[in-house]
C-alpha positions in Angstrom: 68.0 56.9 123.8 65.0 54.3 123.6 65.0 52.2 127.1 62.6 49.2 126.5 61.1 46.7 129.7 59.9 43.4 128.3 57.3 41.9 130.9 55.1 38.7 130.7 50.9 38.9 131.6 49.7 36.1 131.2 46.2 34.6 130.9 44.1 30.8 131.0 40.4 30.6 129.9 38.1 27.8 130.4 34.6 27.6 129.5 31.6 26.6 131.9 27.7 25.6 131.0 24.5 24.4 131.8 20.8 24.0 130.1 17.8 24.6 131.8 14.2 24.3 130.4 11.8 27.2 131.2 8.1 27.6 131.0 7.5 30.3 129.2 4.7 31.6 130.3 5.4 31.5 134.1 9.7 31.6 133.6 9.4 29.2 135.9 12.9 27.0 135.3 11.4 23.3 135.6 14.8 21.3 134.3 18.2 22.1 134.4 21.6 19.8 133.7 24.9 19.7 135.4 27.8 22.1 134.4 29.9 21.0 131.7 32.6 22.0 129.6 33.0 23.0 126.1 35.5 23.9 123.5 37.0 27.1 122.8 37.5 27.6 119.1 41.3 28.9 117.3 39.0 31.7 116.3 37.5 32.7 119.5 41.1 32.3 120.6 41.9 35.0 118.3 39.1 37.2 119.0 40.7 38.1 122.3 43.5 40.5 120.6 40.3 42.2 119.0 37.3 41.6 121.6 37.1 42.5 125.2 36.8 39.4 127.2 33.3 40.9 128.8 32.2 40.7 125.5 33.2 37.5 123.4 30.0 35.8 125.2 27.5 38.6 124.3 25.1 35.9 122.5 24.2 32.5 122.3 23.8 30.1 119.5 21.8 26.5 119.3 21.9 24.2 116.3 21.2 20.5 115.1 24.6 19.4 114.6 25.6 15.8 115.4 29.6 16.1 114.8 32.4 15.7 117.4 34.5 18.4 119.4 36.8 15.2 119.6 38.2 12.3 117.8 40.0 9.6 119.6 43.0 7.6 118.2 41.7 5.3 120.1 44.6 2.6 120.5 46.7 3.8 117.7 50.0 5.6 118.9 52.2 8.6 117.3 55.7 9.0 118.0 57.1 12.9 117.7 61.0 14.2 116.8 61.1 17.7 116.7 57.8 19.2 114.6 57.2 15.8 112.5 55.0 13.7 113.9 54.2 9.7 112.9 51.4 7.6 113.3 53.2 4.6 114.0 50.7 2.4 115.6 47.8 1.7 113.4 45.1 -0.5 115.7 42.9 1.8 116.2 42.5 5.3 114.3 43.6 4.2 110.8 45.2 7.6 108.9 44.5 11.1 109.9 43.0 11.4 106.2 40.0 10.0 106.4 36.9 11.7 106.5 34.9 12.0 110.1 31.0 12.9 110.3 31.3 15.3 108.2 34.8 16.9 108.7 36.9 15.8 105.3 39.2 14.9 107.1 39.7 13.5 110.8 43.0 16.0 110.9 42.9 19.1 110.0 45.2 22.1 109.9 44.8 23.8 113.2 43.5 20.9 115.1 45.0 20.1 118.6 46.3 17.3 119.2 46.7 16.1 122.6 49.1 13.5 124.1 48.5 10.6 126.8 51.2 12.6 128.5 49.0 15.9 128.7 51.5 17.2 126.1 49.8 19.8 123.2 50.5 20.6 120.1 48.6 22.3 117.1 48.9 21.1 113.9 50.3 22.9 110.9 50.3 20.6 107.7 49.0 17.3 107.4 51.6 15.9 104.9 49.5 12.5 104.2 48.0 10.0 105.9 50.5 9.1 108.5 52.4 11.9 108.9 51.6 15.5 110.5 53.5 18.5 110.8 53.2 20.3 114.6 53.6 23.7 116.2 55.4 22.6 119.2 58.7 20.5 118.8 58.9 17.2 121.2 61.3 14.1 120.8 58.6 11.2 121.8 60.2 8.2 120.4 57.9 6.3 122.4 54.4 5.5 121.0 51.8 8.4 122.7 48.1 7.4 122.4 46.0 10.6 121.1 42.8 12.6 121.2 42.4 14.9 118.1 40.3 18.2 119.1 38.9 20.0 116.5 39.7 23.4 117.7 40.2 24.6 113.5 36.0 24.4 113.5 34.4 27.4 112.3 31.1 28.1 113.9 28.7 25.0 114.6 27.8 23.1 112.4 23.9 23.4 111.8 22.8 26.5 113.5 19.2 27.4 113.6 19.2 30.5 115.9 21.1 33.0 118.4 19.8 35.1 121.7 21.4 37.6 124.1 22.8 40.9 123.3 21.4 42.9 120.6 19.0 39.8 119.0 15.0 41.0 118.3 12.7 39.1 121.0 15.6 37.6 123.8 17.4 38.8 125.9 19.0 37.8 129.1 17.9 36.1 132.3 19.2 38.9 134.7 19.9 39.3 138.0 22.8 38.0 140.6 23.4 34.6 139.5 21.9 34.8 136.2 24.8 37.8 134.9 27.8 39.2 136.5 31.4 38.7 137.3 32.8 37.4 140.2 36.1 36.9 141.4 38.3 34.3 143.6 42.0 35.2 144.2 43.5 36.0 140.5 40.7 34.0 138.5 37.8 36.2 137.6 34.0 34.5 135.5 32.3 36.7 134.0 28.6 34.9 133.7 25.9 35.5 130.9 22.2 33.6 130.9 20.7 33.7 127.3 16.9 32.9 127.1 15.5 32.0 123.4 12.3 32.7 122.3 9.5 30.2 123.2 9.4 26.8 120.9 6.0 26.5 118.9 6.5 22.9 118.1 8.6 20.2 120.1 12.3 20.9 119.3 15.2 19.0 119.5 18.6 20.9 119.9 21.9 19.1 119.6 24.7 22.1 120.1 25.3 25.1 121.0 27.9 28.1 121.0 28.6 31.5 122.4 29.5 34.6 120.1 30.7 37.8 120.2 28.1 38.9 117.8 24.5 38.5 116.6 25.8 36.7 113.3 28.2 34.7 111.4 29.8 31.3 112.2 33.2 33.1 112.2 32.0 35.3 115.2 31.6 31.7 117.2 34.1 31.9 120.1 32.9 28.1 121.5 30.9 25.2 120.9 29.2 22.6 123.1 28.0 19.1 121.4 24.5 18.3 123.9 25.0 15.2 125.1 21.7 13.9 125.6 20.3 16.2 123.3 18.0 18.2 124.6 14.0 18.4 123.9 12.1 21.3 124.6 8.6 21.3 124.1 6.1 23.8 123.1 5.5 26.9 125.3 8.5 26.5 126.8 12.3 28.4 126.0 15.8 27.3 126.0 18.2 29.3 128.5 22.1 28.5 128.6 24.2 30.3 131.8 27.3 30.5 130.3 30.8 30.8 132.5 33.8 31.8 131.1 37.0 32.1 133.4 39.8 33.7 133.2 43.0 33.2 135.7 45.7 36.0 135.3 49.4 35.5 136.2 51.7 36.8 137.5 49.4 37.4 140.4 52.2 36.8 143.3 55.5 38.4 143.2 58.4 37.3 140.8 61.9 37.8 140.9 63.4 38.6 137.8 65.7 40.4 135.7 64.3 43.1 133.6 65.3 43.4 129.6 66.4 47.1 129.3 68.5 48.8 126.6 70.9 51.1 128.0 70.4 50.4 131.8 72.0 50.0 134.4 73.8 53.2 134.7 76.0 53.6 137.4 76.3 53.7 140.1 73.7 51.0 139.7 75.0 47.9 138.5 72.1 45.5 137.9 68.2 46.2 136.8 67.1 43.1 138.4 64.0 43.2 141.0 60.3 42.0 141.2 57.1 42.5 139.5 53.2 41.6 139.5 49.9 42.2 138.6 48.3 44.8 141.4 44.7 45.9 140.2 42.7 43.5 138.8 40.9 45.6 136.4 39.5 43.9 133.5 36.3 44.3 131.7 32.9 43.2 133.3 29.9 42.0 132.8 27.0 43.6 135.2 24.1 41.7 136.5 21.8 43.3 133.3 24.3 41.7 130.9 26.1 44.6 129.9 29.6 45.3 129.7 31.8 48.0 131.2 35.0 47.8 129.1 36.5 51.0 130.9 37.9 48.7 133.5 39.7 46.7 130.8 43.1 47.6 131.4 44.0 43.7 131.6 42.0 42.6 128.5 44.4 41.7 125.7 42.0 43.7 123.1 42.2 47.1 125.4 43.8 50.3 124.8 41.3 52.5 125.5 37.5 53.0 126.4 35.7 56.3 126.7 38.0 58.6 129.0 40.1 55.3 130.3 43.4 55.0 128.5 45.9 52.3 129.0 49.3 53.7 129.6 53.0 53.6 131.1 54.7 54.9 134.5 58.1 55.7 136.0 58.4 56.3 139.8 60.8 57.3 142.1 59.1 55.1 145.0 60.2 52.0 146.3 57.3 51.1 148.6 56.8 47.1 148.1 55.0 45.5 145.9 51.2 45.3 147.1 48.5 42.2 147.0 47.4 41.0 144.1 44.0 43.5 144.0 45.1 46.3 145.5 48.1 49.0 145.1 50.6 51.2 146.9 49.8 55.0 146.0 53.6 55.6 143.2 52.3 58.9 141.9 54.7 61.3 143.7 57.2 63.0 141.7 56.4 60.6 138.8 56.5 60.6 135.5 53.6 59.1 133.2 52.0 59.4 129.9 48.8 60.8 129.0 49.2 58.8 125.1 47.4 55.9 124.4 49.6 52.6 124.6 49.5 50.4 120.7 49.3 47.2 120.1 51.6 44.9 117.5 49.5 43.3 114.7 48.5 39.9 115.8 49.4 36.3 113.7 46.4 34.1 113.8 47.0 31.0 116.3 49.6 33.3 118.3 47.9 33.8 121.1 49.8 37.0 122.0 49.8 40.6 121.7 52.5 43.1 122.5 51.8 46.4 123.8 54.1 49.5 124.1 54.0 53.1 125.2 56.2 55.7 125.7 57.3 58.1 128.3 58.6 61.4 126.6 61.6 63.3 127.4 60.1 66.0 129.3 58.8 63.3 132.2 60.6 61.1 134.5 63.8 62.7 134.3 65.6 61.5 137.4 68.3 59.6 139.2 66.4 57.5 141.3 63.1 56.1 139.4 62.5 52.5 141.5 59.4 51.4 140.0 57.9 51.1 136.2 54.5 50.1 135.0 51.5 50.1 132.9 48.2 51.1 134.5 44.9 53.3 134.1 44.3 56.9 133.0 41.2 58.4 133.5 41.0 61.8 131.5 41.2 64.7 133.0 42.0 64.1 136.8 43.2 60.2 137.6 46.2 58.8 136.5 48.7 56.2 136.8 50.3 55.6 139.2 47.7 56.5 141.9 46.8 53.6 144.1 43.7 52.7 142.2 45.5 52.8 138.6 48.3 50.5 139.0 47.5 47.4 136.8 51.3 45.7 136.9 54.4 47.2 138.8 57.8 46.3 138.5 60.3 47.3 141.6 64.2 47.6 140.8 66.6 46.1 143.6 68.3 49.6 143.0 67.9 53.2 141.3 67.9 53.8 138.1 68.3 56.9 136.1 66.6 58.4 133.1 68.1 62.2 131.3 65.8 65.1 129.4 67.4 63.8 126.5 66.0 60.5 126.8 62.6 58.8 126.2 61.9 55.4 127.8 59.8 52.8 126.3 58.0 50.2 127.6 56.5 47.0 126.2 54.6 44.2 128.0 53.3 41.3 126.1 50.1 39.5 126.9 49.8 36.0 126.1 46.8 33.6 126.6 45.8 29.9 126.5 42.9 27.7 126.8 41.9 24.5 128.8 40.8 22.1 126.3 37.1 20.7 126.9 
């Protein structure tokens, strides 16, 4: 008998940076601009069911590229019914065929486009001029003013060069507040500061991006148009700080029913109860600009790293649900696997990734299991669901039960979204 629990984690990143000028001969930082945001690309999107998140900003990237993040429809409206959208109002943006700077065309597949209302939706074919096909079905019969983000980019679009992590003569700007990760309540930035190598002659850079690796415009995960450019001058380096934040949910405590084959069996008569996140372990970025994925237990690319394994629990306690950041200690009479939890294969532009494990028939066997979850174990001697290990717990409103003769299978999907620029 296969007993399966489907549970929600789910995640919103947003993008942070600033420039600063630096001498390069006393590092001596004698400009720097405000923060700003940028735009996180469908690809690095999809680079989180592959990437840890400590490392999707492992290097930096600066180009001469002049063309938009954004294109404005201006005064021109669309209306929406279901997935077909219309531009019905043609005053300003004329037809979403024509070309822009140097994108062929101003819409593209996999383009956002956003709504006066706030409403988002990615697009999927542009039929012709006038008419788009969407991901998300809306009945707009009113006219909706538009921006058109260019999420379907790949890379930027004139680079010149890349520094950080693994690039011959940069590195990072180290230290506390130049690299680390920090953490407020259930939103955690993990910081990078990427110094390029001194300019020989004035230089003029107009965009920049953050990778996961020291080459190719498909390992971009963002890009940032400069605006004003910005001029460095000779015997003096570029160096972007870089902020990317991440806010995990469900970080207070839900009341819900869980989705279980073959439970309740009586006496219970319900498997409904409440669940959250408890540790916040994620992956991490230290103040040297390294990452320690072993703590990645919430990253949606993680199953295991080194001797920390994501797995699955079953406990007979029923002690509440803790804090978000800390847990109760659930590891007495227990059961829990030792196996590696998998992941589904991943549809580009999901944005989701469902992980399962399995307890075996030899573990758990008992009439009164209160408590299920997914959490950290640490080969040879720490397990979920010690105290430390716990990543999400769920807590049944009453006992359930689980037979030698039966395995029980968990799967919890992780889903994840952006905050446009």
């Amino acid at each position: 008998m296969n007993n399966e629990i489907y549970s929600g984690i789910g995640q919103s990143f947003q993008g942070f940076y600033k420039v600063k000028i630096v001498d390069a001969t006393t590092n001596e930082v004698t400009w720097e601009s405000d923060w700003k945001k940028n735009l996180i690309l469908n690809q690095g999107m999809d680079a989180l069911y592959s990437q840890n998140i400590a490392d999707l900003t492992k290097v930096a990237v600066a180009g001469y590229g002049t063309r938009p993040n954004s294109i404005s429809g201006e005064t021109s409206e669309i209306t929406q019914s279901g997935t077909h959208a219309f531009l019905n109002v043609r005053t300003g943006l004329a037809n979403f065929t024509s070309s822009t700077s140097t994108y062929a065309s101003t819409v593209q597949v996999g383009d956002i486009i956003k709504y006066a209302n706030n409403s988002e939706s990615m697009v999927s074919t542009v039929t012709d001029g006038f008419n788009l096909i969407l991901s998300t079905n809306y009945t707009m019969p009113a006219g909706q003013t538009f921006v058109v983000w260019k999420t379907s980019q790949i890379g930027l679009e004139s680079e010149v060069k890349r520094a950080g992590g693994g690039i011959t003569n940069t590195n990072y700007a180290t230290g506390t507040g130049n690299c680390g990760t920090t953490t407020v309540s259930n939103a955690r930035t993990w910081r990078r500061s990427y110094d390029f190598v001194s300019e020989s002659i004035d230089t003029t850079y107009t965009e920049f991006g953050i990778a996961w690796a020291t080459s190719l415009a498909t390992t971009v995960f963002s890009r940032i148009l400069a605006a004003p450019p910005i001029i460095i001058n000779a015997g003096f380096k570029l160096r972007i700080v870089y902020d990317l934040v991440g806010t995990f949910t469900p970080a207070t405590e839900i009341y819900t029913t869980a989705s279980i084959g073959g439970w309740p069996v009586s006496p219970s008569t319900n498997i409904i109860g409440s669940e959250s996140l408890q540790n916040f372990l994620t992956s991490t970025v230290d103040t040297s600009g390294n990452t320690d994925a072993t703590t990645g237990m919430l990253d949606p690319a993680f199953l295991s790293s080194g001797t920390s394994h994501l797995t699955i629990f079953a406990s007979p306690s029923s002690a509440s649900l803790s804090a978000f950041g800390s847990s109760v200690n659930r590891s007495t009479n227990a059961g829990r696997s030792i196996i590696d939890m998998t992941k589904a294969a991943y549809v580009n532009n999901s944005y989701y990734v469902d992980k399962s494990g399995i307890l075996p028939i030899d573990q758990a066997n008992r009439t009164d299991l209160r408590s299920i979850g997914m959490g950290r174990y640490v080969s040879p001697s720490s397990f979920a669901p010690e105290a430390s290990n716990v990543v999400i717990a769920f807590l049944f409103n009453q006992t359930q039960s689980k037979n030698s003769s039966q395995t029980l299978s968990l799967t919890y999907r992780s889903s994840w979204s952006r905050t446009l620029a």
